[in-house]
C-alpha positions as CSV (number, residue, x, y, z in Angstrom):
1,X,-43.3,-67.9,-39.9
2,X,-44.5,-64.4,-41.9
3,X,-46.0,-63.2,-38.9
4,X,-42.3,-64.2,-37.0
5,X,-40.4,-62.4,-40.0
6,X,-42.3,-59.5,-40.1
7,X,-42.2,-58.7,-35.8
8,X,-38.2,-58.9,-36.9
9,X,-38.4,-56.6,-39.6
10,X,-40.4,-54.4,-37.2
11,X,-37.7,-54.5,-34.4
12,X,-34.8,-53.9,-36.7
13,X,-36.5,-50.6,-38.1
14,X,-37.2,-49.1,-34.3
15,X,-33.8,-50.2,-33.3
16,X,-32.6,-48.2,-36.6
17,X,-34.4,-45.2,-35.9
18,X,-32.9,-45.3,-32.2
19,X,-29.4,-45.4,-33.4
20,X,-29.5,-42.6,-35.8
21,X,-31.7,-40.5,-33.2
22,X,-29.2,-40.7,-30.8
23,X,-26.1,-40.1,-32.9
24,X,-26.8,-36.1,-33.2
25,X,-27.1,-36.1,-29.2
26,X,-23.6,-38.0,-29.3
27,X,-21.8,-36.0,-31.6
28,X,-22.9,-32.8,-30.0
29,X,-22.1,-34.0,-26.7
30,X,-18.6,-34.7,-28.2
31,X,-18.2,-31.1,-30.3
32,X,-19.5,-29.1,-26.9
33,X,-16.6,-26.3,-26.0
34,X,-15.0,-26.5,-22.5
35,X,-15.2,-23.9,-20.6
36,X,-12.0,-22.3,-20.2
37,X,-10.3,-22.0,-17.0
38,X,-9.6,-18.1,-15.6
39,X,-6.1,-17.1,-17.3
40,X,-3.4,-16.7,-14.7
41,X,-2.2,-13.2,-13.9
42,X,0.6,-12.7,-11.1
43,X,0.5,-9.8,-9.3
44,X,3.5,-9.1,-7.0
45,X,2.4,-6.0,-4.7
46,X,5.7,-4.0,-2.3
47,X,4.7,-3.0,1.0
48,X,7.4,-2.4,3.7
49,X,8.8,-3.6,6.6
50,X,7.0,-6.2,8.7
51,X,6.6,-3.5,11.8
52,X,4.6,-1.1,9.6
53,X,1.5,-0.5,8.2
54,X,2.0,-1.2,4.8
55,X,2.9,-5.2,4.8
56,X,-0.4,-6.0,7.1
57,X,-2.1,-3.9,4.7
58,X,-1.1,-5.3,1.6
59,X,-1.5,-9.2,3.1
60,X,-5.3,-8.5,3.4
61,X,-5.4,-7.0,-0.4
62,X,-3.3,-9.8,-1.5
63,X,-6.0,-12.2,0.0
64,X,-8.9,-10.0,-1.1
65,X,-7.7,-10.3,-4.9
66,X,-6.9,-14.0,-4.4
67,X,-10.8,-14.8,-3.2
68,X,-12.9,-12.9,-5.6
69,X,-11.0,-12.0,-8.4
70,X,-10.8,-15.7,-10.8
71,X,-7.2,-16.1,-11.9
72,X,-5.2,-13.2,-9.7
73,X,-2.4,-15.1,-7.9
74,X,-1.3,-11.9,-5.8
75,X,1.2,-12.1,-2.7
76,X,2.4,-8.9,-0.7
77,X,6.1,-8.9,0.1
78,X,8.2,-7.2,2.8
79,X,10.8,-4.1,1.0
80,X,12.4,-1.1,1.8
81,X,9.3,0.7,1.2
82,X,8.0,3.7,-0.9
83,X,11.7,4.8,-3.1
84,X,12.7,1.3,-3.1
85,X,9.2,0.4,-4.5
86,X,8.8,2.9,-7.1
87,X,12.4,1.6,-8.3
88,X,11.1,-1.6,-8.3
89,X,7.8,-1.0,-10.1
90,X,10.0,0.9,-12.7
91,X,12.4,-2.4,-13.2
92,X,9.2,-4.4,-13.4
93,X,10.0,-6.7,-10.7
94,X,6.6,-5.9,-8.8
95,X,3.4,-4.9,-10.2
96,X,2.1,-2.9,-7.5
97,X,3.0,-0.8,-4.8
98,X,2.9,1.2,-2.0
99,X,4.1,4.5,-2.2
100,X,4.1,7.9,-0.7
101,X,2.5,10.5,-2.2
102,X,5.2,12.9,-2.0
103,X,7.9,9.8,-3.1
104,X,5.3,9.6,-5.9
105,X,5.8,13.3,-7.2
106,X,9.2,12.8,-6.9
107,X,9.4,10.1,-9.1
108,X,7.0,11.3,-11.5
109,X,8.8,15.0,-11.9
110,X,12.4,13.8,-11.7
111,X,13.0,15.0,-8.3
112,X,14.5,14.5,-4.9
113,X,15.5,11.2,-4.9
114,X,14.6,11.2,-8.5
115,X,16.8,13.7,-10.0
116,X,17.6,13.0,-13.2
117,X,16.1,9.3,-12.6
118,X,12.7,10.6,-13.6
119,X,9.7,7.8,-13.8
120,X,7.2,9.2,-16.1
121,X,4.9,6.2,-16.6
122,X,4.2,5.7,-12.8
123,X,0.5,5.9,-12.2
124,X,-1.7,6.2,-9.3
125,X,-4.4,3.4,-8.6
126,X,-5.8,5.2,-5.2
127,X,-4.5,7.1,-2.4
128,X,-5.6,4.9,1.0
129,X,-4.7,7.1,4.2
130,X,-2.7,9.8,6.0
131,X,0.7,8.5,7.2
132,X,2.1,10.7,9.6
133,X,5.4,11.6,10.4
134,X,5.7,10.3,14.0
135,X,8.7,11.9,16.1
136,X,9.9,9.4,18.4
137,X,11.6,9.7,21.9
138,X,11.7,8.6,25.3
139,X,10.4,10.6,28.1
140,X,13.6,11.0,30.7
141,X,15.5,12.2,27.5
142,X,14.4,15.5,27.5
143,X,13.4,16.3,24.1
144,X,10.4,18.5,24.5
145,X,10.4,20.3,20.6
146,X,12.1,20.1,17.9
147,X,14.8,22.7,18.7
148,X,16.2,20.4,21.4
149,X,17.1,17.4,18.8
150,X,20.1,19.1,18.4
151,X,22.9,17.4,19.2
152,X,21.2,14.5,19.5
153,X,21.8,10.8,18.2
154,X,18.2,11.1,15.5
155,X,16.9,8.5,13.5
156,X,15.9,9.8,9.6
157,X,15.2,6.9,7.9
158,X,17.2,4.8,5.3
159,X,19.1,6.6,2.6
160,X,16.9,7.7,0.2
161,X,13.4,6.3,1.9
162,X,10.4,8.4,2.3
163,X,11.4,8.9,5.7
164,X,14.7,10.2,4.9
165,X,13.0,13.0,3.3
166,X,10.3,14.0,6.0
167,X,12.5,14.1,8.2
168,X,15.3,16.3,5.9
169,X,12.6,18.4,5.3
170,X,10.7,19.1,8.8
171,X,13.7,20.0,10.5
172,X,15.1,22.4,7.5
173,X,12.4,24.2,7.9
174,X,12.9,24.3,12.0
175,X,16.0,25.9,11.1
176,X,17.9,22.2,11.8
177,X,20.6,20.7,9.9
178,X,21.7,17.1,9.6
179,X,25.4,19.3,10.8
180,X,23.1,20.1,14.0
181,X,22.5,16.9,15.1
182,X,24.2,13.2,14.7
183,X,22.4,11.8,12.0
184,X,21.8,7.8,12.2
185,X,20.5,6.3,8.7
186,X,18.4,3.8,9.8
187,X,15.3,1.6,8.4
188,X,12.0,1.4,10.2
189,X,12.3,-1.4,12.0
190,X,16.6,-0.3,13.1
191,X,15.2,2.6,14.6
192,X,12.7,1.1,16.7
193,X,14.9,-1.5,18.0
194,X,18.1,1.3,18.1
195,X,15.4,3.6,20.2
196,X,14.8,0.2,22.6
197,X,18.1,-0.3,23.1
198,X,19.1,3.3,23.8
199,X,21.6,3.5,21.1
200,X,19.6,6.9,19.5
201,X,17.7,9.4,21.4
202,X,14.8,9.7,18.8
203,X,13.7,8.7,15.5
204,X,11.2,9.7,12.9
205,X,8.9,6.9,11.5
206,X,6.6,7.7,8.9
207,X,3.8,5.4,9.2
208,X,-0.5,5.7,10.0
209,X,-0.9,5.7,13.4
210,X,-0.9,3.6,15.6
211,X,1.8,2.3,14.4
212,X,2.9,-1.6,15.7
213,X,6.6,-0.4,16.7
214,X,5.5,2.0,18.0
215,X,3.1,0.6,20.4
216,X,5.5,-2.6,21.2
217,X,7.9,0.3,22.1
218,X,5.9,2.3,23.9
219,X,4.6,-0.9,26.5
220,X,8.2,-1.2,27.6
221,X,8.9,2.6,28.1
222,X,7.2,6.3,28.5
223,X,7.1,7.5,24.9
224,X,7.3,11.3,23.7
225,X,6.0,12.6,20.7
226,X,7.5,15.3,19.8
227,X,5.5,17.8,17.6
228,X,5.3,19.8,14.8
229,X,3.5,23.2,15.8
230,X,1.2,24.9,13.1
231,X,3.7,27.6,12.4
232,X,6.2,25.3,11.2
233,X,3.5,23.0,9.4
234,X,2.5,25.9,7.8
235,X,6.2,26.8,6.3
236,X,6.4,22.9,5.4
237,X,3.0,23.3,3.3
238,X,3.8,26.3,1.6
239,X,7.2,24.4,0.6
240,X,6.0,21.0,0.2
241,X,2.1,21.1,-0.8
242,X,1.8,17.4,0.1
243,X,1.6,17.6,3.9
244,X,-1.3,18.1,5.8
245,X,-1.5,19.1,9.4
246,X,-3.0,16.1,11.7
247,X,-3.3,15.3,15.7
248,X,-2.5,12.1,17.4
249,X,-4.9,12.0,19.5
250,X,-4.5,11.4,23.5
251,X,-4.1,7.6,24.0
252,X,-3.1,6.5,20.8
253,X,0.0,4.8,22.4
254,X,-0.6,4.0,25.9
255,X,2.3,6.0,27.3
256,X,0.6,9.1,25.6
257,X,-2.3,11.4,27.3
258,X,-2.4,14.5,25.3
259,X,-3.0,15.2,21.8
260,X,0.1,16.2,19.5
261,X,0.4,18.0,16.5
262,X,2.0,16.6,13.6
263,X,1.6,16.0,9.5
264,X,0.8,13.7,7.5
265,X,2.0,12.6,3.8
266,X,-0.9,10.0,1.7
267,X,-0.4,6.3,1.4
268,X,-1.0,5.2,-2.3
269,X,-1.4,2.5,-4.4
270,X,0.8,2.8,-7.9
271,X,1.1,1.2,-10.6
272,X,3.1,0.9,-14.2
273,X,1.2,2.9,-17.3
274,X,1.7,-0.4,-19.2
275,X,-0.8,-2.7,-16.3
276,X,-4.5,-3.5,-18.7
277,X,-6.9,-0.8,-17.9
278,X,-9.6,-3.5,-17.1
279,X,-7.3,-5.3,-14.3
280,X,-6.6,-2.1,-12.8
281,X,-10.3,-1.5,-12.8
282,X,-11.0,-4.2,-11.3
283,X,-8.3,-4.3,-8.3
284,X,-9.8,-1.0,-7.5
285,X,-13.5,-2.2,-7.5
286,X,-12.6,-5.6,-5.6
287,X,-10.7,-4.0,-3.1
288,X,-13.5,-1.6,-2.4
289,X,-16.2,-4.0,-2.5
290,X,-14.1,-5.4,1.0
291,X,-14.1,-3.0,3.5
292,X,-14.3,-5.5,6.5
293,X,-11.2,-7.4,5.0
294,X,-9.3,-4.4,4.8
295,X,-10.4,-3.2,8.7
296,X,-9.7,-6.9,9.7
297,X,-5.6,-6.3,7.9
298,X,-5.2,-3.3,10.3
299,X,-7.1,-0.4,11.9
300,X,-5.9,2.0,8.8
301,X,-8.1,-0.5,6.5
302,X,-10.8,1.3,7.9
303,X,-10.1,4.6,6.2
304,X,-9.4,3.4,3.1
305,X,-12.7,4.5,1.0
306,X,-13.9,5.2,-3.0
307,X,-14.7,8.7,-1.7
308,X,-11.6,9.7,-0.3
309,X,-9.7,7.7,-3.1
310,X,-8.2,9.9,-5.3
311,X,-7.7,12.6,-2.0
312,X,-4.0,13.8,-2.1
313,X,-3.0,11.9,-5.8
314,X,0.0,13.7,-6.3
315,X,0.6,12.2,-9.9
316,X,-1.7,10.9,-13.4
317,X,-4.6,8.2,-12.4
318,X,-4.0,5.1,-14.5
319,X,-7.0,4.8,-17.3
320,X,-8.4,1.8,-15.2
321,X,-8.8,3.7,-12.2
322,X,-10.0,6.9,-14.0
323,X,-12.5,5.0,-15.0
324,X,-13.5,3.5,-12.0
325,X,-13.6,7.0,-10.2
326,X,-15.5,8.1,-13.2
327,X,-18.5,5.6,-12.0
């Protein structure tokens, strides 16, 4: 009977000792943190219409920031493109956008479209590509140069776009009027199906080439590119410092077998002063670190580089991006 009471005793202690050794393990088990879950942060980006460069472009940036950055809900829609962006960016309905360099400027200094509507806390993230100012026409309407627009039915762009001004601006300084010719105020994709349906005789689009429209135009009819020689590039430089001089080269639209001279304005990203320094940073470097997504969004992807990122940046760098340039 002792022997019975004392293998008891015995068992109750170990059992004892159990219970209070696992009661730490318990309580820390109950007192460990969760991890927290990526905050949320919405990032609305402005492209441009769905037959140009921009929207394909900012789709695969979207879905680049959506993969690898934890958190970033970002979706690219379809706008009026670079003056209705900037406005846009300024009313803080969008977070991001895509913008011409020259638009950029604009906004930033107060002119242009921007007089006395001057946007001084736009900032540039990067600038991505030339966009050059294609002159459109079709080859039976005998438009050789620029001189010979006149009197013709010409497509400049929306009121107020990026466009608009190219195209105000190239044929000022070929000595060309809107009084010379029969101006048609028309948005990307209007022009391109106005061209098809021979309501215009030519239109300017402002968009990298090879530009979609373009090409779907140019497989139903002979395209002419009509371009902008080096001694009027020149004058447009010396006026406007944010054109370059660039060649289409033979073949970029299949109705096309010689090179034509034209200019170019930068594509850029912008942003509002007030965006976090670290997110901007860190759209920059994830959109970088993606190359074959951004070739895989459209051929202009392909050109869009760390080295040539700040090439053409019209207006301030936002601290994030300074700093990523800085690296």
């Amino acid at each position: 009977m002792k022997k019975r009471i004392a293998l008891i005793l015995i068992v109750t202690l170990i059992l004892s000792i159990a219970l209070v050794g696992c009661a730490p393990k318990e309580e820390a088990k109950k007192e460990e943190p969760k991890k927290e879950e990526a905050k949320k942060v919405f990032i609305n980006i402005a492209t441009g219409g769905t037959a140009g460069t921009y929207f394909p472009l900012g789709g695969g940036i979207a879905d680049i920031w959506n993969k690898n950055i934890p958190g970033v809900n970002a979706t690219a829609e379809s706008t009026g493109a670079s003056v209705a962006n900037t406005n846009m960016l300024r009313d803080g309905k969008v977070d991001v956008i895509f913008v011409q360099n020259d638009i950029a400027y604009y906004a930033a200094n107060g002119t242009e479209a921007f007089k006395d509507n001057k946007y001084a806390d736009i900032r540039g993230l990067c600038t991505l590509y030339p966009e050059t100012v294609q002159i459109i026409t079709f080859a039976d309407k005998g438009i050789e140069t620029l001189a010979d627009l006149k009197d013709k039915k010409v497509a400049v762009g929306a009121p107020g776009s990026g466009t608009e001004a190219n195209a105000r601006q190239i044929l000022g300084v070929a000595g060309i009027t809107y009084e010379d010719i029969d101006e048609q105020y028309l948005s990307f994709s209007e022009a391109a199906q106005n061209l098809k349906d021979g309501n215009i005789d030519a239109a300017f689009i402002t968009a990298g080439h090879p530009t979609a429209a373009v090409q779907d135009i140019a497989a139903q009819h002979k395209i002419k590119l009509i371009p902008v020689p080096s001694d009027i590039a020149d004058k447009l430089k010396a006026d406007y410092p944010f054109y370059t001089k660039v060649t289409i080269p033979a073949g970029t639209y299949n109705t096309v077998d010689v090179d034509v001279e034209a200019v170019a304005v930068k594509a850029m990203l912008a942003v509002d002063a007030k965006m976090d320094a670290d997110l901007a940073y860190n759209l920059l470097k994830t959109m970088y670190e993606n190359p074959d997504r951004l070739k895989a969004a459209h051929a202009k992807g392909a050109m869009i580089t760390k080295e040539t990122g700040k090439d053409g940046m019209s207006i301030d760098l936002h601290p994030g991006a300074a700093k990523f340039f800085s690296e």
